[in-house]
C-alpha positions as CSV (number, residue, x, y, z in Angstrom):
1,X,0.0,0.0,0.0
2,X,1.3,3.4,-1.1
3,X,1.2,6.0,1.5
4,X,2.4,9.3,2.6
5,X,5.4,10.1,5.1
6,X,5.5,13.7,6.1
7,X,8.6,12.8,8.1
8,X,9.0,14.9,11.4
9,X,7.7,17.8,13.4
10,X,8.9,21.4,12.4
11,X,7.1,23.1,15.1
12,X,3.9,22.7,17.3
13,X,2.0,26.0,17.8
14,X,-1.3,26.8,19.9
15,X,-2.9,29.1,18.2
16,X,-5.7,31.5,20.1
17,X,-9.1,33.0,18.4
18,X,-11.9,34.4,18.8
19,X,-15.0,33.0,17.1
20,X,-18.6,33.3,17.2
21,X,-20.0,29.8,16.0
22,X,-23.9,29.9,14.2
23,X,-26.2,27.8,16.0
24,X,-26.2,24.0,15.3
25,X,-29.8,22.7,14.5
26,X,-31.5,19.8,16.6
27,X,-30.1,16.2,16.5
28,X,-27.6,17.2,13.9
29,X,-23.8,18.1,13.4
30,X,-23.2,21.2,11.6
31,X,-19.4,21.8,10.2
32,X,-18.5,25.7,10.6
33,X,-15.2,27.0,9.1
34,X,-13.0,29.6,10.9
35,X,-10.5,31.7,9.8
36,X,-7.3,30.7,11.7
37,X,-4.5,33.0,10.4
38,X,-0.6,31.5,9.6
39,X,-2.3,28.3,9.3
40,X,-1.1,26.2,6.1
41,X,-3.2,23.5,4.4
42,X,-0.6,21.1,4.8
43,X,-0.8,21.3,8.6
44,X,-3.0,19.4,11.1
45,X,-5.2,19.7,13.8
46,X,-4.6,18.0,16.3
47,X,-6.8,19.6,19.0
48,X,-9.6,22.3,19.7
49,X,-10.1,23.8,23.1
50,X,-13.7,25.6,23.8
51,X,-13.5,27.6,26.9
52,X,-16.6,26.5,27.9
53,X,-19.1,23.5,28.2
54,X,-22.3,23.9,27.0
55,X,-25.1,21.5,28.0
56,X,-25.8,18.7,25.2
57,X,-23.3,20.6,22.8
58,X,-20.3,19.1,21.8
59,X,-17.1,19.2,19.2
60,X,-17.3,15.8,17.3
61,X,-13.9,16.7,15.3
62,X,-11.2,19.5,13.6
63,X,-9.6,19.6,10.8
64,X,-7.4,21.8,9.0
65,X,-9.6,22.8,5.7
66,X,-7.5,25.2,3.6
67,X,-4.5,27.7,4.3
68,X,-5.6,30.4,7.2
69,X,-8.8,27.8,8.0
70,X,-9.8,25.5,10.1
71,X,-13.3,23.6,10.7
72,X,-14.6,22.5,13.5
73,X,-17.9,19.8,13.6
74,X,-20.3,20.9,16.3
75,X,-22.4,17.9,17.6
76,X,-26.2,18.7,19.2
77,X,-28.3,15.5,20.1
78,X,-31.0,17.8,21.8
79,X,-34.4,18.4,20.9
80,X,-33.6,22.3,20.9
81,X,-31.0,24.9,18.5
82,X,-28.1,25.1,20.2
83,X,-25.6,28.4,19.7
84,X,-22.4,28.0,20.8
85,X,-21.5,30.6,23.3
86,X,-20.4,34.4,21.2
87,X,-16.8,35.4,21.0
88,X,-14.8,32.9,22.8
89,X,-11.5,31.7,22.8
90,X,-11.0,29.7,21.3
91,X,-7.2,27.6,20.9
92,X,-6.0,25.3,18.4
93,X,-2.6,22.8,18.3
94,X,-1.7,22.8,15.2
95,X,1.4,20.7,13.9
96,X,3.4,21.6,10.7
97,X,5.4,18.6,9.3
98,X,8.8,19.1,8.2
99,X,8.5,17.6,4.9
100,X,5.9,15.6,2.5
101,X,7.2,12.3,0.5
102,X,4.9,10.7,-1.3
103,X,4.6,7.2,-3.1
104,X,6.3,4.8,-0.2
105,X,4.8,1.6,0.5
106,X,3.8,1.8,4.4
């Protein structure tokens, strides 16, 4: 099997911002997209921290989705909109790989 070895770590950053997420409809996920400056497509993320809980809201996953943005999946299994909390904090880990290699059987 082909795969991809992006060899090692050139740096590990947490990166703080302030977003203001749309409301995430009943018994749904809803993916939102964030700008997130310096960050590179190439990089990933491996971590999102929101400041604060939020009853029957959650984060189901992150991803790096383009240079300068990242997406994070809201999760609401309630019978009710939920809106994440306005103009938080939110911080990111965000690892840049060294290099990219492609076409090595892993």
């Amino acid at each position: 099997m082909a795969g991809v070895i992006t060899g090692n770590v050139q740096s590990m950053s947490v990166v703080s911002v302030t977003l203001s997420p749309s409301i995430v409809a009943t018994i749904t996920t809803s993916t939102q997209a964030f700008t997130v400056p310096g960050v590179l497509a190439t990089d990933a993320c491996i971590h999102v921290s929101k400041p604060t809980a939020q009853t029957g809201l959650g984060i189901a996953g992150v991803r790096v989705s383009g240079n300068n943005e990242v997406s994070i999946t809201f999760i609401n299994p309630t019978a009710g909109g939920i809106t994440p909390t306005a103009a938080e904090v939110y911080r990111f880990c965000i690892v840049r790989p060294d290099s990219v290699q492609t076409g090595f059987a892993v």
